[in-house]
N, C-alpha and C positions, 0 to 999 in steps of 0.2 A: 841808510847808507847801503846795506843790504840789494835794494830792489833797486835803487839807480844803479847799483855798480850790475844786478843780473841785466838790468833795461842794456847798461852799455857794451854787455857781453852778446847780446844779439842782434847792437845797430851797429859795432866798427868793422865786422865784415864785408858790410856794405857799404861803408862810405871810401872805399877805395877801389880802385877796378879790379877784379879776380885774375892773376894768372894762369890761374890751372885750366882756364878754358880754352887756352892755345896749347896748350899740351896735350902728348897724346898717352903720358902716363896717367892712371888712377890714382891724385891723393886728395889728400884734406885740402879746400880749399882754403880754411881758415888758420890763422898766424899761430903758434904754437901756444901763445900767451892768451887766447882765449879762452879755451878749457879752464885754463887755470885761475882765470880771472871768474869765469864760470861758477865753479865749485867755489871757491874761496866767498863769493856772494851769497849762493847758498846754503854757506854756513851762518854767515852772517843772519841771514833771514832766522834761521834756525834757532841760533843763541837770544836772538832778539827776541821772537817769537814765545819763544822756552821760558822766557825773563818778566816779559810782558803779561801775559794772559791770567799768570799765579797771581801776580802783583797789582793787578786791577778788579778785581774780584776781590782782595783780601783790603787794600784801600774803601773800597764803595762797601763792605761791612764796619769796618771801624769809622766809620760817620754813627751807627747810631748805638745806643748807650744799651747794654745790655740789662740794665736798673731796672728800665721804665717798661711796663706792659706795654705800653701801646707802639714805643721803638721795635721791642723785642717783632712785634707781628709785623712792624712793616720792615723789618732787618729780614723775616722769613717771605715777603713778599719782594725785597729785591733778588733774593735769590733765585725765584720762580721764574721772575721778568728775565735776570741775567740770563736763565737757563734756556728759556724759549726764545730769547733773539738769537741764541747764540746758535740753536738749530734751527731758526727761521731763516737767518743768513746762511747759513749753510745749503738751507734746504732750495732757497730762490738760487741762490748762486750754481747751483749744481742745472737748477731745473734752465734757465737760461743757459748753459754755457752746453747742455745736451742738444738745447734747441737752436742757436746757432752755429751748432756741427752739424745737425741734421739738414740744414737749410744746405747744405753744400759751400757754406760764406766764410769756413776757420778752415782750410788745408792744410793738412800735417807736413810739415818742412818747410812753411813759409808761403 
């Protein structure tokens, strides 16, 4: 709910024509309930996010039985996997979104 609600805080400025480009004052061209719609999503991301990431890691451990030897090594082997997707995502994710700013193809303000 979170990322559609931030999606629709950056597509309803544009689906109506701007006034402020016939004016010869400087303001916001955006409706005041943006911002607000804004922040309030990324909160939402936030709270979700915050909720989520503890609680899936702590789920995918209680799958295996801490009794048995051979659970116990592959309980320490999800942990390793968890650990390394979760900076291999990070790490691609970073290195693509450098390189499609580099290319000149992501413009800051749209």
């Amino acid at each position: 709910m979170g990322l559609g609600l931030l999606t629709l805080s950056a597509v309803l400025p544009y689906l109506r024509p701007s006034d402020c480009q016939n004016s010869d004052k400087i303001t916001s061209c955006s409706p005041p309930q943006i911002p607000v719609i804004f922040f309030f999503s990324l909160y939402l991301v936030a709270v979700g996010e915050g909720g989520h990431k503890p609680c899936i890691q702590a789920f995918g451990a209680d799958q295996f039985d801490g009794n048995n030897p051979e659970e116990c090594k592959a309980k320490s082997s999800f942990f390793n996997w968890w650990y390394f997707s979760q900076c291999a995502g990070s790490s691609v994710t970073m290195l693509i979104l450098s390189y499609i700013q580099n290319l000149s193809i992501w413009y800051q303000g749209g």
